[in-house]
C-alpha positions in Angstrom: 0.0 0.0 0.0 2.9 2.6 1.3 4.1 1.7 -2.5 1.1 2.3 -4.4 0.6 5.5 -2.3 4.1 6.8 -3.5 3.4 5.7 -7.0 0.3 7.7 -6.7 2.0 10.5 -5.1 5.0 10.7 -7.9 2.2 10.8 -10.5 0.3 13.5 -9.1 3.6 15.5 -8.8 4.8 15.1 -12.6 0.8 16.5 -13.4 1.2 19.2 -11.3 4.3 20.1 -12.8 3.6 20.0 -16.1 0.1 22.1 -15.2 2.8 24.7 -13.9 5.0 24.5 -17.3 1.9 24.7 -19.3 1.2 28.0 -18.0 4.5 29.5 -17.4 5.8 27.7 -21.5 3.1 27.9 -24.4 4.4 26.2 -27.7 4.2 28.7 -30.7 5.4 28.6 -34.4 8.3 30.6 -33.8 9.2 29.0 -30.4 8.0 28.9 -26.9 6.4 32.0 -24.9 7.7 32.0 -21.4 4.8 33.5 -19.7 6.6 36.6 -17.1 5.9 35.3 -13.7 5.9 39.1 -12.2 4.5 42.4 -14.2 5.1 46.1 -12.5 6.0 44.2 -8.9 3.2 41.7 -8.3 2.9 38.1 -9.2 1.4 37.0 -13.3 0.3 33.6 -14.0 -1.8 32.2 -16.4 -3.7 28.9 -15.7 -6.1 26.8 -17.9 -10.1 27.6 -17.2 -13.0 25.6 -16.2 -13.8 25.3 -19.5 -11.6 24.4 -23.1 -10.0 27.2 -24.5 -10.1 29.6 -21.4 -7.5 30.6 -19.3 -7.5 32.4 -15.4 -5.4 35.0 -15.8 -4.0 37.2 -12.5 -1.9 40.1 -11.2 -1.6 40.5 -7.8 -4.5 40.1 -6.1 -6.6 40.9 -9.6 -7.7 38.5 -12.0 -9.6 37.6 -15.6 -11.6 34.7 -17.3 -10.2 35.0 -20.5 -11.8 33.3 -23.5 -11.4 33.5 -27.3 -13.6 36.6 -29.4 -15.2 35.6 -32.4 -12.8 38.3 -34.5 -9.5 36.9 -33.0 -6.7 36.1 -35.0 -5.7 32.1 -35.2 -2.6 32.5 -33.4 -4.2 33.7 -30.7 -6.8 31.6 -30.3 -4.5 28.8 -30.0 -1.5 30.3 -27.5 -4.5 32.5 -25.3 -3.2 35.4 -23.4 0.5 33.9 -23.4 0.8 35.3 -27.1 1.6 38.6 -25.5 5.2 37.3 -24.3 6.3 37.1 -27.8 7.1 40.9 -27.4 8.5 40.6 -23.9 12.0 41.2 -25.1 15.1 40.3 -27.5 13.9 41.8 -30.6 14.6 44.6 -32.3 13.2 48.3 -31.0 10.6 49.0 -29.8 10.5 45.4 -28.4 14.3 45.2 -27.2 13.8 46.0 -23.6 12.9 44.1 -20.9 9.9 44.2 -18.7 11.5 46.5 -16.2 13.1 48.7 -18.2 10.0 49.7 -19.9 8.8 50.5 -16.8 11.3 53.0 -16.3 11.1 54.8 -19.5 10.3 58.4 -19.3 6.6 59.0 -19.9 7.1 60.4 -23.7 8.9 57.9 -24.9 6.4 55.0 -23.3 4.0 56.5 -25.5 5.8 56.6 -28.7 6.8 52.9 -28.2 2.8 51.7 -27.5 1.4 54.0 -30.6 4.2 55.6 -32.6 6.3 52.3 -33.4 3.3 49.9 -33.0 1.5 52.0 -36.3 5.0 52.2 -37.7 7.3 49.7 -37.3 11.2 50.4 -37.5 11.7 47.1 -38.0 10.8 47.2 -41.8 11.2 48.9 -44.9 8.0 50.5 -45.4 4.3 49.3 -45.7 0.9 50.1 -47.4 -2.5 49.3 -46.6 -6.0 50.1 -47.5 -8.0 51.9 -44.9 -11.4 51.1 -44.8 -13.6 53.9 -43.2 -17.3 54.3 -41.7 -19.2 57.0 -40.3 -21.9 55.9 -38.2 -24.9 58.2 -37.3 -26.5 58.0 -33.7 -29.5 56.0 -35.5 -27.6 53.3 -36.9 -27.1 54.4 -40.7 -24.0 54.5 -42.4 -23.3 57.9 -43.6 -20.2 57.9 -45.3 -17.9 54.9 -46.8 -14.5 55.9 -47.4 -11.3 54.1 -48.4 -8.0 55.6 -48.2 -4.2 54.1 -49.2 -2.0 54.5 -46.8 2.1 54.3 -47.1 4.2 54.7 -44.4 7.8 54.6 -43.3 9.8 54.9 -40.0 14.2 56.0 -39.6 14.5 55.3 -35.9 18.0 53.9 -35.9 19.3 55.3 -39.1 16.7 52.8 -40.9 15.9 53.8 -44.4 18.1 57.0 -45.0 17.8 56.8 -49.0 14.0 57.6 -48.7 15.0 60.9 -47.2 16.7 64.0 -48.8 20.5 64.2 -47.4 19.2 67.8 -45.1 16.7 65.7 -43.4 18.0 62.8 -42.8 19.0 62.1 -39.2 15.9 64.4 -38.5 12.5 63.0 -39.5 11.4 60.1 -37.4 8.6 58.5 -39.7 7.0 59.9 -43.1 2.7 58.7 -43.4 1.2 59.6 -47.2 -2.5 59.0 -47.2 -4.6 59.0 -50.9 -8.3 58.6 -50.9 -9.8 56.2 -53.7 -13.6 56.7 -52.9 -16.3 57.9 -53.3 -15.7 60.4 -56.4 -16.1 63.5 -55.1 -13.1 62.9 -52.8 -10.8 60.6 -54.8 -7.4 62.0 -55.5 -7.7 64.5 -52.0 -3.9 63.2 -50.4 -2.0 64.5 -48.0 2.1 63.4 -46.2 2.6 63.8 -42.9 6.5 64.5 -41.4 7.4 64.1 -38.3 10.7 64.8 -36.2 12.7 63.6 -33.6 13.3 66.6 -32.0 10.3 66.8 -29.0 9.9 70.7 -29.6 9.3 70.2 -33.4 5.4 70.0 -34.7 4.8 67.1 -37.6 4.1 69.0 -40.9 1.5 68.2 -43.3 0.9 69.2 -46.8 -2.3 68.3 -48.3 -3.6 68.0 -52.4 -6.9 68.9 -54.0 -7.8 67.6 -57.1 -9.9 70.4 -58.2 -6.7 73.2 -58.4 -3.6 70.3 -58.9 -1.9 71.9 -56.2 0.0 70.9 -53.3 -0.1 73.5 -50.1 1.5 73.0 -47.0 -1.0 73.3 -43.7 -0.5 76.3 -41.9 0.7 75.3 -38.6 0.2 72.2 -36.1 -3.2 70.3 -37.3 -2.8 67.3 -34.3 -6.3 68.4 -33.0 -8.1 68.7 -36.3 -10.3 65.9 -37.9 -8.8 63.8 -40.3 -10.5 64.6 -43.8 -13.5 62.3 -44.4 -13.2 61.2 -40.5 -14.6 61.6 -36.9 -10.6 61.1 -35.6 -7.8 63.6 -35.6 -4.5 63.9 -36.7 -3.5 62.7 -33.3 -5.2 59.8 -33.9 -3.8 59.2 -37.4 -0.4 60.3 -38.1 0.5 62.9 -35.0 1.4 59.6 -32.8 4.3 60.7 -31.1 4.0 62.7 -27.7 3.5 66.2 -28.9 4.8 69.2 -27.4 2.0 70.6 -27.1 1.2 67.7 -24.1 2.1 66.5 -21.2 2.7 63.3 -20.3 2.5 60.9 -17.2 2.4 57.3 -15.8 -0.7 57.2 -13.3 0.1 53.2 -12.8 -0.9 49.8 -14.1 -4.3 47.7 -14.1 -5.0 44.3 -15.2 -6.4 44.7 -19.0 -10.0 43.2 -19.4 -10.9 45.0 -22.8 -14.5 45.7 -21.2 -16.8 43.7 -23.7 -19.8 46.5 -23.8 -17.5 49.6 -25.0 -18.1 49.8 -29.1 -15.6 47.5 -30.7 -14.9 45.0 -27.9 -18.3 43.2 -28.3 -17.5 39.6 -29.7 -20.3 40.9 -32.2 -18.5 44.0 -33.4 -17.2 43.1 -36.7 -16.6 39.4 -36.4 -14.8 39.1 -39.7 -12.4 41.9 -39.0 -9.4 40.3 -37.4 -7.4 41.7 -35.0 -6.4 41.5 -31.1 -7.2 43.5 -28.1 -4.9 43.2 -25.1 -7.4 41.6 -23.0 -5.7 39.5 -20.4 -2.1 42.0 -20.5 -1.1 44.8 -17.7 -1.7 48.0 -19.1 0.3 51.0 -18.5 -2.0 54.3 -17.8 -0.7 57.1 -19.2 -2.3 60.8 -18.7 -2.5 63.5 -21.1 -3.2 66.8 -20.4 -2.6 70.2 -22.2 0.2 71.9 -21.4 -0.7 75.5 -19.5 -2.4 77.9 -21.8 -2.6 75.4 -24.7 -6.2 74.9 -25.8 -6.9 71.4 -26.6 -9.8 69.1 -27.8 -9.9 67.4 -24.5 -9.0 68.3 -20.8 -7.7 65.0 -20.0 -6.8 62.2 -22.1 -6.4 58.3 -20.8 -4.3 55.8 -23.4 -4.2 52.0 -22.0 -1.0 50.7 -23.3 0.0 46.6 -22.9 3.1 46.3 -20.9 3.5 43.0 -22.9 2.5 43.7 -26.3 4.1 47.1 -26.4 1.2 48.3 -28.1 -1.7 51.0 -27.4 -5.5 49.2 -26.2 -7.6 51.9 -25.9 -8.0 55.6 -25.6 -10.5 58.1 -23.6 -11.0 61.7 -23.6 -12.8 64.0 -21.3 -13.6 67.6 -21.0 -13.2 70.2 -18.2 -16.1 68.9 -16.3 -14.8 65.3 -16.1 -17.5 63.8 -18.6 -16.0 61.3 -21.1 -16.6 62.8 -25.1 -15.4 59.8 -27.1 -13.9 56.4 -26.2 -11.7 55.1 -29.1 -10.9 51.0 -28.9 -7.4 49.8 -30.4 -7.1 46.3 -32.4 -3.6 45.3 -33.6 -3.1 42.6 -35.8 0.3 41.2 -36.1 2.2 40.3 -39.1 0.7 36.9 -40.6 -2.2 39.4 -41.7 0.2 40.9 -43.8 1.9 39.9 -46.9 6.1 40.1 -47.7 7.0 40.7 -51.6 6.9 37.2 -52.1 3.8 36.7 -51.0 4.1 34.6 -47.9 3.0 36.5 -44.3 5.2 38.6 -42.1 6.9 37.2 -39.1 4.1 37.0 -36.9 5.4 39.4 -34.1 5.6 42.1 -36.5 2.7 44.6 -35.7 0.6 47.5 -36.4 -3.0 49.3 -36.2 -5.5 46.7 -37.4 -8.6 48.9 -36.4 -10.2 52.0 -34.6 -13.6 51.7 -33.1 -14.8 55.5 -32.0 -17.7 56.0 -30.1 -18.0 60.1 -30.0 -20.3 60.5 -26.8 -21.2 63.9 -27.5 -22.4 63.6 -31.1 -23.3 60.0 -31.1 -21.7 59.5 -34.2 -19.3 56.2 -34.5 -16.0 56.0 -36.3 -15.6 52.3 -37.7 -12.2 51.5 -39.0 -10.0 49.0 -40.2 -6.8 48.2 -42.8 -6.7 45.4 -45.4 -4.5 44.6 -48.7 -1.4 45.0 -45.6 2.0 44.6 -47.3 5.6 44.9 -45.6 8.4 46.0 -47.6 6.8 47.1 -50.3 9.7 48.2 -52.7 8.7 52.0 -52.6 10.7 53.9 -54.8 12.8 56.5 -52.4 11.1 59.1 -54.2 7.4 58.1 -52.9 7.0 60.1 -49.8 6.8 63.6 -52.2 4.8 65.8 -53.8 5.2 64.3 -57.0 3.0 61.0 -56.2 0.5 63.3 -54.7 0.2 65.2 -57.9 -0.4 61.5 -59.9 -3.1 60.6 -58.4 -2.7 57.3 -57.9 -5.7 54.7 -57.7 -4.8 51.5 -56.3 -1.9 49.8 -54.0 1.2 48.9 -56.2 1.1 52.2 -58.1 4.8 52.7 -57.5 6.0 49.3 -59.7 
């Protein structure tokens, strides 16, 4: 009996222990994801659920029933919330730090790592997209469909130098060239956006009509005006990277439970529209707040950013009174929704913007957007990001071959 009752014992020992891998190790494509056992000083785990393809997911003394939204990608769906780790470290910027050096990153550059180098990676030459826009009145009815190309390009590092003329290079962190294909009466409207290194420079933006073939340069900062065609703003757009117009600060960490009845996070918002949304990371909270004597579009401005994934979850704005005037839900999709030259997807922890869900609480209008037709590397020519493609008036993705 004192044998079997070892046997027993040993058994029950190796299951408990491979319970504890399970959860700390999840197999993926490109290797295992060791699963952080502590995020911002208190304890992390993930565990399996009551029930298949659910996990218990806790920090400190929080915790979260994660399970699997309709609009997930595949990869995540299989690995659950341990797909975050893939970002925890040990690839190149903005994912080379660890854990706790991310935590002591100034403010600013916190948030140009969770928005500016999620939408625009440094890690690769260049991509395009298709952004697919709706405006949604209060009743329900679409108002406008849009659809916009998008090309964009970071230099963090020295990256990329040839796409920039010899005075600038060293200067501008990332270049973003919009051109809207429909409907008619704005096809052809197209616009660049430059942005700078230096924190007391504003991005410049030059814009093109059309109806007078000309290309003028916007008077100005435009970070708080609408995006043409749109309910978001430059600052939601191409403005990503703390402006200095702002200020900036760390207000702490909270477990990340993408709260299912803000627009976007529903698991019936947009089934077919891939993406990921953080739920089961630590978020950072970072404040913004106009600087004294700057007039802004909000008083106070809230960005969720995943300690894990690096990239931003959700934003909320709110006026002088406290009220909240528009909640704005991030997806990301990572790279295997996007295509390399050859045709084959991106590494998969590549990243970027994968959809905006805006819920504008003082009009009651709804921003619904997403990207398709993603490609990495595209072969631009280093002449893309000027004047001269605006002036074409390109039509479709692949324009530049």
């Amino acid at each position: 009996m004192r044998w079997l009752t070892s046997v027993l014992a040993l058994v029950m020992l190796i299951c408990a222990s491979s319970v504890i891998f399970a959860a700390d190790i999840v197999s993926q494509a490109g290797g295992p994801l060791v699963v952080p056992k502590m995020i911002a000083g208190k304890p992390y785990s993930i565990t399996p659920g009551s029930k298949p393809g659910t996990y218990l997911v806790k920090w400190g003394d929080d915790s979260y029933l994660w399970e699997a939204k309709p609009w997930y990608e595949d990869t995540l769906k299989a690995a659950g919330p341990a797909y975050y780790a893939q970002w925890d470290s040990g690839k190149p910027f903005p994912f080379d730090l660890s854990l706790d050096q991310r935590l002591k990153l100034d403010p600013e550059e916190y948030f140009d790592r969770c928005i500016a180098w999620s939408y625009y990676g440094p890690y690769y030459k260049g991509a395009a997209d298709i952004w697919n826009n709706l405006v949604i009145q209060p009743n329900g009815r679409v108002r406008e469909t849009e659809h916009f190309m998008e090309l964009y390009m970071s230099f963090v590092g020295g990256q990329n130098l040839e796409y920039l003329p010899v005075d600038r290079q060293g200067k501008v962190s990332h270049i973003y060239l919009w051109i809207a294909i429909d409907p008619e009466e704005v096809r052809g409207q197209s616009g660049v956006t430059t942005d700078f290194f230096e924190r007391d420079q504003h991005p410049q933006d030059t814009w093109y009509t059309p109806t007078v073939r000309k290309v003028r340069r916007l008077a100005g900062s435009v970070s708080k005006q609408f995006f043409p065609g749109t309910i978001v703003r430059y600052e939601d757009v191409s403005h990503v990277r703390a402006l200095p117009d702002l200020d900036y600060k760390i207000l702490g960490y909270e477990l990340y439970k993408a709260d299912p009845s803000l627009h976007g996070n529903a698991p019936t918002d947009y089934p077919d529209v891939k993406r990921w949304d953080g739920a089961g990371d630590v978020a950072a909270i970072i404040q913004i707040t106009p600087k004294p004597g700057v007039s802004w579009w909000y008083s106070k401005r809230i960005v969720k950013c995943g300690v894990q994934s690096n990239a931003a979850l959700i934003s909320e704005e709110s006026d002088e009174k406290g009220q909240i005037q528009r909640v704005a839900v991030h997806g990301v999709i990572d790279g295997a929704m996007g295509k390399m030259p050859d045709g084959s997807p991106a590494p998969d922890w590549y990243q970027t913007w994968g959809s905006l869900f805006v819920d504008d609480k003082k009009s009651g209008f709804k921003g619904d957007m997403w990207l398709s037709n993603l490609q990495f590397d595209p072969n631009f020519p280093t002449s893309i990001f000027t004047n001269d493609t605006l002036v074409r008036e390109p039509h479709a993705l692949g324009f530049w071959k």
